[in-house]
N, C-alpha and C positions, 0 to 999 in steps of 0.2 A: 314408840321406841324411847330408850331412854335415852336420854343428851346427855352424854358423859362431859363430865366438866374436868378439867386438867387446868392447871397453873404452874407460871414458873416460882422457880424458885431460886432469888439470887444473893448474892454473898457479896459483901466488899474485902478489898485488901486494906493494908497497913501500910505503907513506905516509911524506913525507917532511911533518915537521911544523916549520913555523919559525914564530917571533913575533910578533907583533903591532907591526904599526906608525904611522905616525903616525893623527891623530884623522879626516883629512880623508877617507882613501884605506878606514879601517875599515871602510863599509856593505859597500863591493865586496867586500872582502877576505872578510867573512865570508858575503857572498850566492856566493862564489866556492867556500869552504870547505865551507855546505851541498850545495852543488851536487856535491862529491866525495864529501860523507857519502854522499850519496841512489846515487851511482853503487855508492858501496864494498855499501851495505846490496843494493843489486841485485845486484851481482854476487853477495856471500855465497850469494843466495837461490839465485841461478842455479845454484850451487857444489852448495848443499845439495840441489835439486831433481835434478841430474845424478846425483850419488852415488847418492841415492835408487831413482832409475831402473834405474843401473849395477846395483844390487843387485838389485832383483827380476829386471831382464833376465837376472844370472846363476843366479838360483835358478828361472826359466823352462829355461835351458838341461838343471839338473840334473835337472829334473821329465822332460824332452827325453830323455836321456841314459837317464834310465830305464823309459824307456816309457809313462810316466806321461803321456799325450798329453793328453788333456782337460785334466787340470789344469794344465800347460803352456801348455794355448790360454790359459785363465784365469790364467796369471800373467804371460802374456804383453800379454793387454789390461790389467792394471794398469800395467807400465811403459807401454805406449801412452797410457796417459790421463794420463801424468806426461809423457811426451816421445813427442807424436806423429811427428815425423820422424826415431826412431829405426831406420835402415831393417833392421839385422839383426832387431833385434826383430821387424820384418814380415817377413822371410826364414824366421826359426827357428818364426814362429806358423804360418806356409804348410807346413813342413817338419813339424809337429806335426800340422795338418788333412789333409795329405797322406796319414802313417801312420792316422788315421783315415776314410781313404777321402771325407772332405769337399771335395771336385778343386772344385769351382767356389769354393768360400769358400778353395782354398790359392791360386788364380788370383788371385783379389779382391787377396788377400794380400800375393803377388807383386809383384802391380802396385801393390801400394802402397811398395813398399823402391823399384822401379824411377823412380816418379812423385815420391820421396824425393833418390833416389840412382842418376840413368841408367845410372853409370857400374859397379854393381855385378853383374860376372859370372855370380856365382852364383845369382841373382835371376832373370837370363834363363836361364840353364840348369837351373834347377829348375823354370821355368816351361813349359819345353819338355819337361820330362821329361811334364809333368801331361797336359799338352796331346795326345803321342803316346799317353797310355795312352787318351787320349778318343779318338781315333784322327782327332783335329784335324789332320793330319800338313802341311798346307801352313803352318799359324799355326806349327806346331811348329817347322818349319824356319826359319821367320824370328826365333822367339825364340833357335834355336843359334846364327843368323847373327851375332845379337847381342852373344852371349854369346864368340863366335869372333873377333869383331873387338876386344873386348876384352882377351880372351886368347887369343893364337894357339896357342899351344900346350893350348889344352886339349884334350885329345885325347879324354875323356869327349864331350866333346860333339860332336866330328866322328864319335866312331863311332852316336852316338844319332841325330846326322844324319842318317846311312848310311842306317837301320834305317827313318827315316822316310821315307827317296827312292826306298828300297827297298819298301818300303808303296805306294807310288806306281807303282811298277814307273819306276821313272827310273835304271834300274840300273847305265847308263853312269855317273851323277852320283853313286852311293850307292857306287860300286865306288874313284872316286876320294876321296870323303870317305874311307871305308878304309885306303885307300894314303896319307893326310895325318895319319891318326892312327899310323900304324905309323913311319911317317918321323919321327915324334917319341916315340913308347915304340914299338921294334922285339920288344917281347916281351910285349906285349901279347895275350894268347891269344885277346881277346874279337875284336878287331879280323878277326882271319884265322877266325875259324868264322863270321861274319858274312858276310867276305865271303866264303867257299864257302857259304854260303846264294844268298846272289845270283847266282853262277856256276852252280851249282845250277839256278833258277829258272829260268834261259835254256838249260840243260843242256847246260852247257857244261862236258863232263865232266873234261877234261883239269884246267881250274884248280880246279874244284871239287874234285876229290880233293887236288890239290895243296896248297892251301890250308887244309882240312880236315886232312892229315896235318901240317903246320904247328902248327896248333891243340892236336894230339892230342900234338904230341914236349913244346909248352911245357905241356902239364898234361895229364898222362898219366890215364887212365882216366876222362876226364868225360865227353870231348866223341863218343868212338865210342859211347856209354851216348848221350847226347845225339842224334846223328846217326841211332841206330833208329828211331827216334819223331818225328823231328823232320819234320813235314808237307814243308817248302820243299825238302828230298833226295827226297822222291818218283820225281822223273823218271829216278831213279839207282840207285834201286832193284835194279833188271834188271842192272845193270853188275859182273860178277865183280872187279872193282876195288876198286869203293867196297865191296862185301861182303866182301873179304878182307880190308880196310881195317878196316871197324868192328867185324869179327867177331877 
């Protein structure tokens, strides 16, 4: 997963302080003056409370970084309980529950940066990621939609798309998610062994080998080691092609 990193960003003010004037106008002037004190002391607070946050959210990410996931979740609900609408903070705690295999509480998670922050990509594409491994594969697709309309270019998620249309056996629709992640990284090697799975699966031998040998030029020795074993080539098996190919 990736560790989103977020930081504040914070500003100072100016006080500009002038004299005291005549006796008449002074109640105002100085119910006027508390009124900026009271603001100035909130802000500071608001200043101090951020920073605070800022900091555990960043010693959450290094607990993150080093695998240290549990205690990560727990440093991560510290800034949460200082800045509950911190939404990376609920991304990188989902990203932590995730490595320990806790999917429904990295979902909860999720959906809490997105209920925070609609507009954050990686929120709905981590949450689709979780979602496919449950083999939720129709919720899954609407959380990459999400995450797609966002960012069009994320090609992660159009081929995770794929994978789950393909799950579905929609493999018209999983064949063209492929072809939208490849039009945007053309070297992409995940992209083209995906989809010779799905050409595959309809045995449709001709693109299947095609595309697989694609696969195999942009990273040599994985994907024929891959392709032995790999259930979805089954029907291809029989084919002196695809054999000469991966052997």
């Amino acid at each position: 997963m990736i560790c989103w990193r977020w930081f504040f960003a914070s500003s100072c003010i100016t006080l500009l302080i002038s004299g005291c004037g005549g006796l008449a106008n002074s109640a105002g002037k100085n119910s006027k003056q508390a009124v900026q004190e009271i603001n100035v002391a909130q802000f500071i607070s608001e200043a101090q409370t951020a920073k605070e946050a800022e900091h555990i959210f960043n010693e959450g990410n290094n607990l993150l970084n080093s695998h240290r996931y549990t205690e990560a979740v727990l440093t991560f609900d510290k800034a949460l309980a200082i800045k509950p609408q911190l939404a990376e903070a609920w991304i990188n705690r989902g990203n932590a529950l995730t490595a320990l295999q806790r999917y429904q509480e990295a979902i909860a998670s999720y959906d809490k940066a997105i209920a925070t922050k609609p507009n954050r990509d990686e929120a709905w594409y981590n949450r689709g990621n979780i979602l496919s491994k449950l083999q939720r594969y129709k919720e899954a697709i609407a959380s990459y939609d999400k995450a797609i309309a966002l960012k069009p270019n994320k090609y992660e998620a159009w081929i995770n798309r794929g994978i789950a249309l393909t799950k579905l056996q929609r493999y018209k629709e999983a064949i063209a998610s492929y072809d939208k992640a490849i039009a945007i990284k053309p070297d992409k090697d995940l992209a083209y062994y995906n989809k010779a799975c799905t050409y595959a699966l309809q045995n449709n031998v001709e693109l299947a080998i095609e595309n697989l040998h694609k696969a195999m030029k942009l990273v040599p020795n994985k994907y024929n080691k891959l392709a032995k074993t790999d259930p979805d080539f089954n029907k291809l098996r029989g084919e002196k092609r695809f054999q000469e190919l991966i052997n």
